[in-house]
C-alpha positions as CSV (number, residue, x, y, z in Angstrom):
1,X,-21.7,-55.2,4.1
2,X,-24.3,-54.4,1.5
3,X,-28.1,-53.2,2.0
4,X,-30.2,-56.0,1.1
5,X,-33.6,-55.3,0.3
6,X,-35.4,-58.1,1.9
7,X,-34.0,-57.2,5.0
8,X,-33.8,-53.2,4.2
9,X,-36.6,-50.0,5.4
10,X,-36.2,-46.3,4.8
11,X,-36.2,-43.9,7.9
12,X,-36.6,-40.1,6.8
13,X,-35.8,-38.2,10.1
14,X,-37.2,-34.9,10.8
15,X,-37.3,-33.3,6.9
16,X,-40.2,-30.6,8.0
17,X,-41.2,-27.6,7.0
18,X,-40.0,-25.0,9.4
19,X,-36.7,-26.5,9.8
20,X,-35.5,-27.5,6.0
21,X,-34.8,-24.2,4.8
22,X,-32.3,-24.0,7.6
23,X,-30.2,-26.7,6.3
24,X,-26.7,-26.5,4.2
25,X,-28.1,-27.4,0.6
26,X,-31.5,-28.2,2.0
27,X,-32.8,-28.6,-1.9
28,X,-30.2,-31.4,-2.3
29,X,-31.0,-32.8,0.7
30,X,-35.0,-32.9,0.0
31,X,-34.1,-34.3,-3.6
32,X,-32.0,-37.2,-2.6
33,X,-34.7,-37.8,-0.2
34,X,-37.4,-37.8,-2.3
35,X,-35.4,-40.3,-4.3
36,X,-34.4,-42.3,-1.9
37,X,-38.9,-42.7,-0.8
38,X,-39.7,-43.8,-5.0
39,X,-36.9,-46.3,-4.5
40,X,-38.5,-47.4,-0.9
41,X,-41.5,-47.5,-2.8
42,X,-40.8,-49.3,-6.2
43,X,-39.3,-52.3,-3.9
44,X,-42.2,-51.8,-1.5
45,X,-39.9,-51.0,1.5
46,X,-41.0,-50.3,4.8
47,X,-41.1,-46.3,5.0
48,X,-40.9,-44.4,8.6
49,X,-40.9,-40.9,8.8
50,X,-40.0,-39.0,12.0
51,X,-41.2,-35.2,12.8
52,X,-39.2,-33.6,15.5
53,X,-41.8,-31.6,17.6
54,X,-44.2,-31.1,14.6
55,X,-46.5,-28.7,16.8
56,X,-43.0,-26.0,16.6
57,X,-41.2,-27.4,13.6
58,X,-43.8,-27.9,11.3
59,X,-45.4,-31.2,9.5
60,X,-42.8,-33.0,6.8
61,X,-42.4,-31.1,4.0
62,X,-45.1,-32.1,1.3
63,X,-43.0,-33.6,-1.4
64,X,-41.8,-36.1,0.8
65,X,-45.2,-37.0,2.4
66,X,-45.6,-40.5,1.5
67,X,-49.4,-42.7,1.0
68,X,-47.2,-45.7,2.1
69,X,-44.9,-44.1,5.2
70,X,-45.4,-44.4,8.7
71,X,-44.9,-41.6,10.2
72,X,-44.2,-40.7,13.6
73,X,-44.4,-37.4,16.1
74,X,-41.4,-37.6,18.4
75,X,-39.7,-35.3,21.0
76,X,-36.9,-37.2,21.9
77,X,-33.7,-36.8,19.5
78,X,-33.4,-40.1,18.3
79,X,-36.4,-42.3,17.6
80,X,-34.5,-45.2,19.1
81,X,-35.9,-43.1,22.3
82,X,-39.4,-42.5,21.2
83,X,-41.7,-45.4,22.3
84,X,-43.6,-45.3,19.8
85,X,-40.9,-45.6,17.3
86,X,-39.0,-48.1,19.2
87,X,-41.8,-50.3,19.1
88,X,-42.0,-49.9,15.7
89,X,-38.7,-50.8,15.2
90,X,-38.4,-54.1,17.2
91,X,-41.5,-55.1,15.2
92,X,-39.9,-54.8,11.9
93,X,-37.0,-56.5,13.4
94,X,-39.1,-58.8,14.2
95,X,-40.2,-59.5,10.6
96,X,-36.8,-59.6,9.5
97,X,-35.9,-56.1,8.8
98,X,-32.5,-55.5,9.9
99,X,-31.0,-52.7,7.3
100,X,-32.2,-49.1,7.9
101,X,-31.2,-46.5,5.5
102,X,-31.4,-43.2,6.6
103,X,-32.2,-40.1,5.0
104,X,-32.9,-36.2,6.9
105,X,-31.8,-33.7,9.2
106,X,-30.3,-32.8,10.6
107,X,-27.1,-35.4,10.7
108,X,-25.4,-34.3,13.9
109,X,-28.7,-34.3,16.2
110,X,-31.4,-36.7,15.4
111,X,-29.7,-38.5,12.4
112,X,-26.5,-39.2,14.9
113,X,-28.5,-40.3,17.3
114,X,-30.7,-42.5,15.6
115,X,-28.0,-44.3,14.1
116,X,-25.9,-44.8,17.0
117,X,-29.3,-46.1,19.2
118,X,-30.7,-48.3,16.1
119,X,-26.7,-50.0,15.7
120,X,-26.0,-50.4,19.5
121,X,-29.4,-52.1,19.0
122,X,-28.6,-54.7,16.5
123,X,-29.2,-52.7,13.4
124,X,-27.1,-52.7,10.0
125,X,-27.2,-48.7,9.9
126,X,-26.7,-46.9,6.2
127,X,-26.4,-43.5,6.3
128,X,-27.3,-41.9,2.9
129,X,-24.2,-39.1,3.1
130,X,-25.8,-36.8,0.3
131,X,-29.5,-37.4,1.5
132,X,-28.2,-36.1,5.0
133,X,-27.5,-32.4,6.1
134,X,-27.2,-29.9,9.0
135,X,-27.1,-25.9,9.5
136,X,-23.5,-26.1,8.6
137,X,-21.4,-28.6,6.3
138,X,-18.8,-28.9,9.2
139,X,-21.4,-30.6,11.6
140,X,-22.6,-32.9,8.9
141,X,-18.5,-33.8,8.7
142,X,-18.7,-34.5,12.1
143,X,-21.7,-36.6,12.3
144,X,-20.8,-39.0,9.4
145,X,-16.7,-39.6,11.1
146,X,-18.3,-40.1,14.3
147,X,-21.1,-42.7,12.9
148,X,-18.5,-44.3,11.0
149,X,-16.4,-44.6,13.9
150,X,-19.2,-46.3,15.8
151,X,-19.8,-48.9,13.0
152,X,-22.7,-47.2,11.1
153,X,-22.1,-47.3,6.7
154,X,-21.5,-44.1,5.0
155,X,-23.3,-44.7,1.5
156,X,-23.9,-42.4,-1.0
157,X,-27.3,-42.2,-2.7
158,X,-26.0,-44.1,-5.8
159,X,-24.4,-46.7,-3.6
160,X,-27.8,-47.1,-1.7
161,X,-29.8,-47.7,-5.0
162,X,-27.5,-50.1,-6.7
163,X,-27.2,-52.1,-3.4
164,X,-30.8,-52.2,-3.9
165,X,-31.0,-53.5,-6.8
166,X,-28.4,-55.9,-7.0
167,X,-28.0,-56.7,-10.3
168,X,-28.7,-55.4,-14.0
169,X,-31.2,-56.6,-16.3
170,X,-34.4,-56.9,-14.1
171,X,-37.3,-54.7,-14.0
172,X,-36.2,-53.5,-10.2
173,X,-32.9,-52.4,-11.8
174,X,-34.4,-50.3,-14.1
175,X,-36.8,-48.4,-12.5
176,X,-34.1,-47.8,-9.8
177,X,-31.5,-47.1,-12.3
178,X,-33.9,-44.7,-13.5
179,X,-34.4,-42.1,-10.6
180,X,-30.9,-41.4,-10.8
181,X,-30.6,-40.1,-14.6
């Protein structure tokens, strides 16, 4: 299956402050990120942002703080189990958004779980494998084989952005095509 971007939002989960600098190629993870929130927003993409405990872990870091996100305190691990996110969520499903791409941290916590709750929900899950991390690169291995495993797309950040598009030669393609140069 392929993201479409009628039916397509971004969720960045938990990419704050005190918690980033903890993660296994954390600058990586925060670029492909930010990518991943110009793309959102040159296609005008729902944008929900989660912050794990923001009162300990910090707010999201400020290059990804977003005029057009949604963002969300949460202290449950996946934001399928936040109320306030889950409402959210069956909302936009509501409105026809069924294809969440997912970008954050850290990928065998709150990223596993929020893909596994939003798929056994109904959702077309894509997780962005170099837009995701953890403390060590063996948990991230771990998360991805067991999201895959429970039907959730592994897509690299390229993949994500040329699903986006769609095709060449419109003025969506190149401004996507663009943030990966």
């Amino acid at each position: 299956m392929l993201i479409e971007a009628s039916k397509a939002c971004l969720l960045i989960v938990d990419m704050q402050e005190k918690l980033l600098p903890a993660m296994h190629e954390a600058e990586r993870v925060a670029d492909n990120c930010i990518i991943l929130l110009q793309a959102a927003e040159k296609l005008d993409l729902p944008i929900i942002v989660s912050e794990q405990y923001p009162k300990g872990l910090g707010p999201t870091v400020r290059e990804l703080e977003h005029k057009s996100a949604m963002i969300f305190d949460k202290l449950a691990f996946s934001v399928w189990r936040s109320e306030n996110l889950k409402g959210h969520f069956k909302k936009m499903e509501e409105s026809g958004f069924k294809h969440v791409i997912i970008g954050g941290i850290e990928a065998h916590v709150c990223v596993l779980q929020s893909a596994l709750d939003l798929a056994k929900a109904g959702f077309e899950v894509f997780v962005v494998v170099d837009a995701v991390s953890s403390r060590t690169e063996q948990s991230v291995d771990l998360a991805l084989a067991r999201m895959q495993a429970q039907g959730v797309h592994a897509v690299s950040l390229e993949m994500a952005i040329f699903e986006l598009a769609g095709k060449a030669g419109t003025p969506e393609f190149k401004a996507l095509s663009a943030l990966i140069k």
